[in-house]
RONU-159955 format. One record per residue (C-alpha): chain; residue number from 1; y, z, x. Coordinates in nm, 4 decimals. Layout:
SITE   mol   seq          y          z          x
SITE     A   NUM          Y          Z          X
...
//
This chain:
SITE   mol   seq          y          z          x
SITE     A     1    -1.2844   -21.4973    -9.1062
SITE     A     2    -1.2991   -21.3134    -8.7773
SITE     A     3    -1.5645   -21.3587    -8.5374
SITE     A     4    -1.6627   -21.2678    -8.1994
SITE     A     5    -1.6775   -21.5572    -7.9435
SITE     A     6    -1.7910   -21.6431    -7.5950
SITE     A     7    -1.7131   -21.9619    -7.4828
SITE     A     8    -1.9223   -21.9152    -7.2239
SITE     A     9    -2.1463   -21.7194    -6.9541
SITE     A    10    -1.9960   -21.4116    -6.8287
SITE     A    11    -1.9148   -21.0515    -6.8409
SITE     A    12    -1.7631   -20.8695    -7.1213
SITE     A    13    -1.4124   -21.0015    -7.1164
SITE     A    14    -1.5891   -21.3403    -7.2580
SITE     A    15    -1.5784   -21.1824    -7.5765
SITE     A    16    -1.3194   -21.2845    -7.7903
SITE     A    17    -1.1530   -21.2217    -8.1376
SITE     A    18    -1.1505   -21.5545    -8.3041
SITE     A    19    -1.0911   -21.7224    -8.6545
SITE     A    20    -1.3688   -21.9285    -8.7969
SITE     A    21    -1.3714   -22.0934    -9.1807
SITE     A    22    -1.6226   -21.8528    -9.3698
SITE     A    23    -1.9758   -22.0076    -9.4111
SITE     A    24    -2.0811   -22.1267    -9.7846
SITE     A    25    -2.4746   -22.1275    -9.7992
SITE     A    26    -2.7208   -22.3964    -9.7014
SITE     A    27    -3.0683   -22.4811    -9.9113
SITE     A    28    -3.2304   -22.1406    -9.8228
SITE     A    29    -2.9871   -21.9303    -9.7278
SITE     A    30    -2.7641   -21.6633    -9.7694
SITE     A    31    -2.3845   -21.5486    -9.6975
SITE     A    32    -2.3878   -21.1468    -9.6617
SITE     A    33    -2.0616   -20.9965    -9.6135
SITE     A    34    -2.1595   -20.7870    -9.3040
SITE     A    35    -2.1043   -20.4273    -9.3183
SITE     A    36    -2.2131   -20.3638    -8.9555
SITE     A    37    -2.3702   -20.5529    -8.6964
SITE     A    38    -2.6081   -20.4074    -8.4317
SITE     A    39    -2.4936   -20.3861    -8.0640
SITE     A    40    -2.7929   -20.4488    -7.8267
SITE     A    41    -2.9041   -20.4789    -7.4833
SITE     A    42    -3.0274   -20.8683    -7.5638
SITE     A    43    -2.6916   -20.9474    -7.6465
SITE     A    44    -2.5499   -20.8713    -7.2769
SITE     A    45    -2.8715   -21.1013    -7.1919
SITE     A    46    -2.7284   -21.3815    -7.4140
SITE     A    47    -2.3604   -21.2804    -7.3274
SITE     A    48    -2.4164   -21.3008    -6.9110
SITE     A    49    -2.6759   -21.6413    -6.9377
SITE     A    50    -2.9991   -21.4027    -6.8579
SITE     A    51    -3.1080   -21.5829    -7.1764
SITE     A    52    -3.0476   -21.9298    -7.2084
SITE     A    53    -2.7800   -22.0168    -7.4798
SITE     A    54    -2.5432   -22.3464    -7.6197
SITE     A    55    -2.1734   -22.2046    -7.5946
SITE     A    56    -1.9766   -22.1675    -7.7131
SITE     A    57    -2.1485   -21.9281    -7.9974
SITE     A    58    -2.0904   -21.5796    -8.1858
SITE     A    59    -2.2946   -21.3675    -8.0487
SITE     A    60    -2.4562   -21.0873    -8.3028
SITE     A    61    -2.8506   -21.0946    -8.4247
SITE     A    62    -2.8823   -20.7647    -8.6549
SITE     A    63    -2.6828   -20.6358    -8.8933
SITE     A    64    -2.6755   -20.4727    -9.2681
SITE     A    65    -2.4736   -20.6052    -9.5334
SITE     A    66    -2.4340   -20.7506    -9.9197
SITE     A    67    -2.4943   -21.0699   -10.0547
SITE     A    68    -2.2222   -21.2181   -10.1822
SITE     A    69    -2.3184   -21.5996   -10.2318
SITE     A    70    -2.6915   -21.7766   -10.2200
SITE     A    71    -2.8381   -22.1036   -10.1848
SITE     A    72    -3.0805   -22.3574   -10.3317
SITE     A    73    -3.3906   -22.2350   -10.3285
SITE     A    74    -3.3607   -21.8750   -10.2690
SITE     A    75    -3.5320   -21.6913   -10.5824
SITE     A    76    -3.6123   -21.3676   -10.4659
SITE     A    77    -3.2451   -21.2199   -10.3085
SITE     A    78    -2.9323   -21.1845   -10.6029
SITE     A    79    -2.5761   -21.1896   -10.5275
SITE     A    80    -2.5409   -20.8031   -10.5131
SITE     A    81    -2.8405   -20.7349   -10.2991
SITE     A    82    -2.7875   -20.4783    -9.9751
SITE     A    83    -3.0278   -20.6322    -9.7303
SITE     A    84    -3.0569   -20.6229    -9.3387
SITE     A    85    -3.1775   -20.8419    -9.0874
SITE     A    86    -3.2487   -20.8823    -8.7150
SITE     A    87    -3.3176   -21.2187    -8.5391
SITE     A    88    -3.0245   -21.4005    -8.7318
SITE     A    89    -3.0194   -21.6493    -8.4132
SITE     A    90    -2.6623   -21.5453    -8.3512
SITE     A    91    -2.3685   -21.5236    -8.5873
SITE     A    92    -2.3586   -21.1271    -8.6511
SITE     A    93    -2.0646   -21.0323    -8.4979
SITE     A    94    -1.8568   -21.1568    -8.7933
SITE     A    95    -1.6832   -21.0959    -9.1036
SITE     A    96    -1.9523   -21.2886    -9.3078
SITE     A    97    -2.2848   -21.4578    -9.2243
SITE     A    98    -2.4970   -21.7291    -9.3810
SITE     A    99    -2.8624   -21.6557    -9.2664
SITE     A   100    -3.2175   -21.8180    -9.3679
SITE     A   101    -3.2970   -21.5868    -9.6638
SITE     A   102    -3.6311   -21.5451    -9.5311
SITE     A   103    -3.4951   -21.3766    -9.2296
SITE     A   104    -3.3387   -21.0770    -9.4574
SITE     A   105    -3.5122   -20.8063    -9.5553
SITE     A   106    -3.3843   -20.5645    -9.8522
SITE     A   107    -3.2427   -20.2003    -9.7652
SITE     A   108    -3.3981   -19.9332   -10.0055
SITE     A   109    -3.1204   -19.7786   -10.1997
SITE     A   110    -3.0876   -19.4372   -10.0209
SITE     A   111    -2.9931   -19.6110    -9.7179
SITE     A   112    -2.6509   -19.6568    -9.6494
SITE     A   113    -2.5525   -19.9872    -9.4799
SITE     A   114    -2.4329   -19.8644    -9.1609
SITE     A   115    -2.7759   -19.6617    -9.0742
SITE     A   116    -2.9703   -19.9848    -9.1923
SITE     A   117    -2.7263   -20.1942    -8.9592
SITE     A   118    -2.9112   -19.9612    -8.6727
SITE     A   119    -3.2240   -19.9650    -8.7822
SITE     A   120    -3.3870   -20.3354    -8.7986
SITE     A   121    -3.3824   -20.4819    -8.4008
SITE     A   122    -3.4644   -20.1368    -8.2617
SITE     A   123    -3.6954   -19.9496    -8.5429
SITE     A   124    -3.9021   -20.3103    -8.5242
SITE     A   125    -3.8826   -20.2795    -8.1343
SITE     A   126    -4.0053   -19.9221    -8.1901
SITE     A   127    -4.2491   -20.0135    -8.3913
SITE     A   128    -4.3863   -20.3061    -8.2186
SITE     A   129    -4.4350   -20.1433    -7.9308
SITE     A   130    -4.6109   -19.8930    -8.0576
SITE     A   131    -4.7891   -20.1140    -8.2882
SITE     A   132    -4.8715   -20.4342    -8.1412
SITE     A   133    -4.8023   -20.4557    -7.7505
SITE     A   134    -4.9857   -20.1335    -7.6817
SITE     A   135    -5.1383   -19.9698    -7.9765
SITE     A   136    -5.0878   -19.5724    -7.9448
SITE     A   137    -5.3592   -19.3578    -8.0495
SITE     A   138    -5.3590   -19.0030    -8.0896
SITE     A   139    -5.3776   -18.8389    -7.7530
SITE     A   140    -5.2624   -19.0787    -7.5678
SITE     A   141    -5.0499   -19.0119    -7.2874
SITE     A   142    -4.6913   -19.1504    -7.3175
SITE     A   143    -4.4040   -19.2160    -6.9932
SITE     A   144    -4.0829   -19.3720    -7.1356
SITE     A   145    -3.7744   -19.4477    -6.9566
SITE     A   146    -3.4318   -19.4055    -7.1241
SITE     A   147    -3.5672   -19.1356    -7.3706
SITE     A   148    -3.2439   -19.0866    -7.5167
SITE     A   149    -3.1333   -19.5177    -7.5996
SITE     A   150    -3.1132   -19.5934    -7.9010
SITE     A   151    -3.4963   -19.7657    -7.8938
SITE     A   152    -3.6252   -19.4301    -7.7239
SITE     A   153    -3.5477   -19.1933    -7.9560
SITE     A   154    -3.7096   -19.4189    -8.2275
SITE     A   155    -3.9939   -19.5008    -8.0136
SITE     A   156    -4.0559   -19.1395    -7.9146
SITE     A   157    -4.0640   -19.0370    -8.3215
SITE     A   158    -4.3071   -19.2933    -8.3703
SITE     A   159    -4.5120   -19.2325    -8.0625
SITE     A   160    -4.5572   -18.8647    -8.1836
SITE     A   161    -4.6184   -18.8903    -8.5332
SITE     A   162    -4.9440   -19.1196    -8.3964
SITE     A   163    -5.0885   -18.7734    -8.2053
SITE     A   164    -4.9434   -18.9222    -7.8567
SITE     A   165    -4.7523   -18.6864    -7.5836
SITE     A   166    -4.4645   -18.8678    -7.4812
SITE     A   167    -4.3022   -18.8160    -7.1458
SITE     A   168    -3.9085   -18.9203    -7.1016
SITE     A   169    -3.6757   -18.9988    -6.8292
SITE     A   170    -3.2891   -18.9465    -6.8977
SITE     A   171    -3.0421   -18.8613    -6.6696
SITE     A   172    -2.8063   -18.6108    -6.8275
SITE     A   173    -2.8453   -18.2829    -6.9882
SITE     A   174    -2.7325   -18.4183    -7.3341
SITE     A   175    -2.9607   -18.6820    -7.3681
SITE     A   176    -3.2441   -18.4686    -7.2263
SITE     A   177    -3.1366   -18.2327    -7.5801
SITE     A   178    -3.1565   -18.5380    -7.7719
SITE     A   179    -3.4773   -18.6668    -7.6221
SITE     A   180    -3.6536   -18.2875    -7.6742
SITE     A   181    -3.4985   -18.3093    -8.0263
SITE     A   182    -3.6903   -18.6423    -8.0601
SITE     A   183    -4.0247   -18.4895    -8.0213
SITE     A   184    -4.0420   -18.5773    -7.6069
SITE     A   185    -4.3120   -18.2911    -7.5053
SITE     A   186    -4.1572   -18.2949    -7.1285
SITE     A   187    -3.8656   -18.4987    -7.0157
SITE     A   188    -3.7963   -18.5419    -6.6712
SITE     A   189    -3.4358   -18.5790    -6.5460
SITE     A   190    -3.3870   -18.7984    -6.2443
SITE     A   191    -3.0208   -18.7576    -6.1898
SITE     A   192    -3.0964   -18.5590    -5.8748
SITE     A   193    -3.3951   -18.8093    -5.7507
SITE     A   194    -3.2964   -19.0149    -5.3982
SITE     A   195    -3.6425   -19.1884    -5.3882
SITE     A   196    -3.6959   -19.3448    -5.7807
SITE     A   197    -4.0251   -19.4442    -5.7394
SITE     A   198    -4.2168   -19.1777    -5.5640
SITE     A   199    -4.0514   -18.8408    -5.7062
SITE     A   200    -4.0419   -19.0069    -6.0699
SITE     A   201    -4.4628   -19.1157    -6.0212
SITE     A   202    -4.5211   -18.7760    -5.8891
SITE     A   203    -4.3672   -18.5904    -6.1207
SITE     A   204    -4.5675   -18.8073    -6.4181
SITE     A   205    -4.8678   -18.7574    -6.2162
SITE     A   206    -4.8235   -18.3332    -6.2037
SITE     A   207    -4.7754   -18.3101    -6.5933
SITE     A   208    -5.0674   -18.5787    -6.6344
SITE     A   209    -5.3066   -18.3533    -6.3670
SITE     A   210    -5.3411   -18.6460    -6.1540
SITE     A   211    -5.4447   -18.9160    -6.4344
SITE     A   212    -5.1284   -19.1215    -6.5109
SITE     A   213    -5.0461   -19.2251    -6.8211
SITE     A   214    -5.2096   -19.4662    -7.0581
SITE     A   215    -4.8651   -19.6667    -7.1275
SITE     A   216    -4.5355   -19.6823    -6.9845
SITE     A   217    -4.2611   -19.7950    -7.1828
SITE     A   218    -3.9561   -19.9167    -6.9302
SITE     A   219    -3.6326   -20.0302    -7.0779
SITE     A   220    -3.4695   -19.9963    -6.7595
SITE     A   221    -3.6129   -20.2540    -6.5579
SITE     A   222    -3.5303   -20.2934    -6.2146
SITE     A   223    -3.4400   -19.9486    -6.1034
SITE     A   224    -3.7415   -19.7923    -6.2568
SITE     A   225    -3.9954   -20.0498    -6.2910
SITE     A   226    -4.1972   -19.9458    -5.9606
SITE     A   227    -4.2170   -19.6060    -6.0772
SITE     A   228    -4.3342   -19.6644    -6.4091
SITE     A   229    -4.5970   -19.9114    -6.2721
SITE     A   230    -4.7385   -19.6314    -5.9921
SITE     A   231    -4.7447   -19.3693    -6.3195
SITE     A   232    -5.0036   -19.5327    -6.5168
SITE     A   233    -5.3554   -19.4993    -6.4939
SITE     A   234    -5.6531   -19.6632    -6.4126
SITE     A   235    -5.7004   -19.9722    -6.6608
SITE     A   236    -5.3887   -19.8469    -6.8337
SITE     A   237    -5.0299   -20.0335    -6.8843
SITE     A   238    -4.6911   -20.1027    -6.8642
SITE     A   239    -4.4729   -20.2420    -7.0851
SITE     A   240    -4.1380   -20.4084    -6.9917
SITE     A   241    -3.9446   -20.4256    -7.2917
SITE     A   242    -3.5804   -20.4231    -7.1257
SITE     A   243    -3.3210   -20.4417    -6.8084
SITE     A   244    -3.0828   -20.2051    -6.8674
SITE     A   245    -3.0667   -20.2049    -6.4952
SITE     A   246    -3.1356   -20.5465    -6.4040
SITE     A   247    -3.3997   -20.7631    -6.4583
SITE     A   248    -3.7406   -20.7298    -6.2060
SITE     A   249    -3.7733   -20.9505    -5.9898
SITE     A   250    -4.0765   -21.1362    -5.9069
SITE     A   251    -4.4002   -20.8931    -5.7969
SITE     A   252    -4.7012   -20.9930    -5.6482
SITE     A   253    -5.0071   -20.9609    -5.9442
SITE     A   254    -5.2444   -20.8462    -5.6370
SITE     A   255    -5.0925   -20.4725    -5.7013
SITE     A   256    -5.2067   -20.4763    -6.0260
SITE     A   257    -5.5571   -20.4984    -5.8854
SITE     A   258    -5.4773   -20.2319    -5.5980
SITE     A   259    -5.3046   -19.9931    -5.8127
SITE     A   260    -5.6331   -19.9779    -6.0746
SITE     A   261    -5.6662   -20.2666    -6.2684
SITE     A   262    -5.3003   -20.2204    -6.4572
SITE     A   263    -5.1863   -20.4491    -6.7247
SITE     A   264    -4.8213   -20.5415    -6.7642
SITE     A   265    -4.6658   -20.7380    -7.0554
SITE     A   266    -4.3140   -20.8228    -7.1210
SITE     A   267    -4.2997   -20.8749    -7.5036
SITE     A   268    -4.0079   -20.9555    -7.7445
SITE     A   269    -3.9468   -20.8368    -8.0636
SITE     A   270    -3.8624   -21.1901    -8.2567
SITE     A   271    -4.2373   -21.3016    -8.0945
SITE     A   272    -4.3822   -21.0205    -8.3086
SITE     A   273    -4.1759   -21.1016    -8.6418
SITE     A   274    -4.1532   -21.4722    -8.6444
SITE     A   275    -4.3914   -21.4940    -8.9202
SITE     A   276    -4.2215   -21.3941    -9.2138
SITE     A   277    -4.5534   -21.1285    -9.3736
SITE     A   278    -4.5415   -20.9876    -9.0281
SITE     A   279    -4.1235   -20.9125    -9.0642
SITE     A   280    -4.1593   -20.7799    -9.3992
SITE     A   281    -4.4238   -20.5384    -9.3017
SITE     A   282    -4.2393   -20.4079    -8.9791
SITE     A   283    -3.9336   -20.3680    -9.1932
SITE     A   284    -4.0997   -20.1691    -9.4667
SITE     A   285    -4.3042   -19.9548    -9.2446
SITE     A   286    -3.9321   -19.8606    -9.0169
SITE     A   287    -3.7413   -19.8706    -9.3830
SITE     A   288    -3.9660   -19.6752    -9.5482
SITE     A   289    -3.9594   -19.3968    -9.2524
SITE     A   290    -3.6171   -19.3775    -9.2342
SITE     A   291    -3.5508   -19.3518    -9.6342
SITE     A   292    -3.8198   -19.0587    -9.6708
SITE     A   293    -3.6450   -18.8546    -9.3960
SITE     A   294    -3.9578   -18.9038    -9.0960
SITE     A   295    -3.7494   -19.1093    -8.8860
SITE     A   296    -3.4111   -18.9990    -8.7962
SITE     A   297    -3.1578   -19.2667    -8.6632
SITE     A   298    -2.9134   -19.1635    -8.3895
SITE     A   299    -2.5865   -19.3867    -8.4112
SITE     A   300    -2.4186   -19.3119    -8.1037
SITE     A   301    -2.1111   -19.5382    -8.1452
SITE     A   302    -1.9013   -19.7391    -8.3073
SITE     A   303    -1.6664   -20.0011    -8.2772
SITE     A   304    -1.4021   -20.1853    -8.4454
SITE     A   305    -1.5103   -20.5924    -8.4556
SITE     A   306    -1.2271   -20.6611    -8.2376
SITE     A   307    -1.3811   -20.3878    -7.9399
SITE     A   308    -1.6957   -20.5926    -7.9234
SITE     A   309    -1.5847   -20.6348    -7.5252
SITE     A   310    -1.5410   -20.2420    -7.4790
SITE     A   311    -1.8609   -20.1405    -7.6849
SITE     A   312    -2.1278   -20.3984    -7.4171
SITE     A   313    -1.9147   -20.2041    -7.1400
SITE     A   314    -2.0258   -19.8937    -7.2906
SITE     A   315    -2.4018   -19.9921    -7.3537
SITE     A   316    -2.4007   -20.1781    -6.9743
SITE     A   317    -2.2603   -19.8788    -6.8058
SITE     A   318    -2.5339   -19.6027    -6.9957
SITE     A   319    -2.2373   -19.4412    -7.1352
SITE     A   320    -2.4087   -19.4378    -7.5017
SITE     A   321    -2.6858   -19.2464    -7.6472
SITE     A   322    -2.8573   -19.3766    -8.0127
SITE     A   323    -2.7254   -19.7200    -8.1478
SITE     A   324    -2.4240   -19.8698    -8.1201
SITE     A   325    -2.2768   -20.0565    -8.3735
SITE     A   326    -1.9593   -20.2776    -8.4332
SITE     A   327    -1.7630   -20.2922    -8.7456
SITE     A   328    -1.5828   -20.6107    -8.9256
//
């Protein structure tokens, strides 16, 4: 079968086309023919050595697909069965996958496979971050950076169906439509800014009369994370969950203190689904969303397995909106 390979720490010309035997199934597991894998931002993490890694490996952990072949012990997935998964531990970016069955979750049957493929590492990012990191309540105040990514746009939905006003950043007219259309009450372009942190705070502070926000959500990272941190209130918080522009480098915890008594976490998804009741019910909340029409999922791209290189130049270089998916 085809997979995509690194052989080792680097930029996107790592990735290579490569044959591999197909995988038969293990006690507990399960070989899905993959429809379409999810293309993320903690796969360039993986890809570049951000996050530590053995290589050579196949790089790949969400996808949507069918079972075609199951192990020992698994009693509750068929041969047949559409199911979806995020958190495989690599392998996704393939022709076929064998993955712990208890790492699959099933895909309702007005789903097709390619919008489920989108939906499980960012809906349950989504969701965990509005559920779990920070808990939004209604009218709560809501900054978010990269309103139009592929996490935004899900977040934002989510954020507003809980009574909060969220607040975007995006830096083009298009995804400042697409941001609007997500339910963003103001979205604030900063194409135009030359100093990121005090016109972006200032401009949260004038829609917030002074206050702040409760949480910011930054999937940027470096280029934004100041800002963010000097637009949240007093006792309020900011949550890391990305470095689309690099990571942050070390701060000094004392300006937490000075700047109100902020909080700051840097969560992960797979540290909010590692227990398998806690997977099942992220899934089924985002699944169940998505299948009743209250969640809309953007896919912004898509790529033939063999382009795996060309689509993490695309995500790296902000040239995508929604998700962005690769296809065996």
């Amino acid at each position: 079968m085809q997979v995509i390979e690194a052989k080792e720490p680097g930029g996107p010309d790592v990735l290579q086309l490569q044959e591999r035997p197909e995988p038969t199934p293990a006690r507990g597991e399960v070989v899905v023919d993959v429809a379409a894998a999810g293309v993320n931002f903690y796969d360039t993490y993986v890809r570049s050595g951000v996050y530590s890694a053995d290589f050579p490996l196949v790089l790949g952990n969400e996808g949507a697909g069918e079972v075609i072949a199951v192990g020992d012990d698994v009693t509750h997935i068929a041969v047949g069965d559409r199911v979806a998964w995020a958190g495989s531990g690599g392998g996704s970016y393939a022709k076929f996958l064998a993955i712990a069955a208890t790492k699959v979750v099933p895909v309702p049957d007005n789903v097709d496979l390619r919008t489920a493929a989108a939906v499980p590492l960012q809906g349950m990012t989504a969701h965990m971050l509005v559920e779990g990191a920070f808990n939004v309540q209604p009218g709560h105040d809501v900054l978010l950076t990269a309103g139009a990514g592929g996490v935004g746009l899900l977040l934002t939905q989510l954020a507003v169906a809980r009574g909060a006003r969220v607040i975007t950043t995006v830096s083009t007219e298009e995804k400042e439509r697409m941001s609007r259309a997500a339910g963003a009450a103001d979205v604030i372009r900063y194409d135009a800014f030359t100093d990121m942190t005090t016109e972006l705070s200032q401009a949260v502070r004038d829609l917030t009369e002074g206050r702040g926000v409760d949480v910011a959500y930054d999937g940027v990272g470096k280029d934004t994370f100041d800002a963010s941190l000097a637009s949240v209130r007093m006792r309020g918080m900011l949550v890391l969950f990305g470095g689309a522009s690099g990571q942050v480098p070390p701060f000094d915890l004392q300006r937490l203190n000075s700047a109100g008594s902020l909080f700051v976490t840097r969560p992960t998804l797979f540290h909010y689904i590692a227990e398998t009741d806690e997977l099942r019910y992220r899934a089924r909340a985002v699944f169940t969303a998505v299948a009743e029409g209250s969640l809309d999922v953007h896919i912004g791209a898509q790529f033939p397995l063999a382009d795996a290189a060309r689509a993490h130049r695309a995500l790296e270089g902000r040239e995508t909106t929604g998700k962005v998916l690769l296809l065996p």
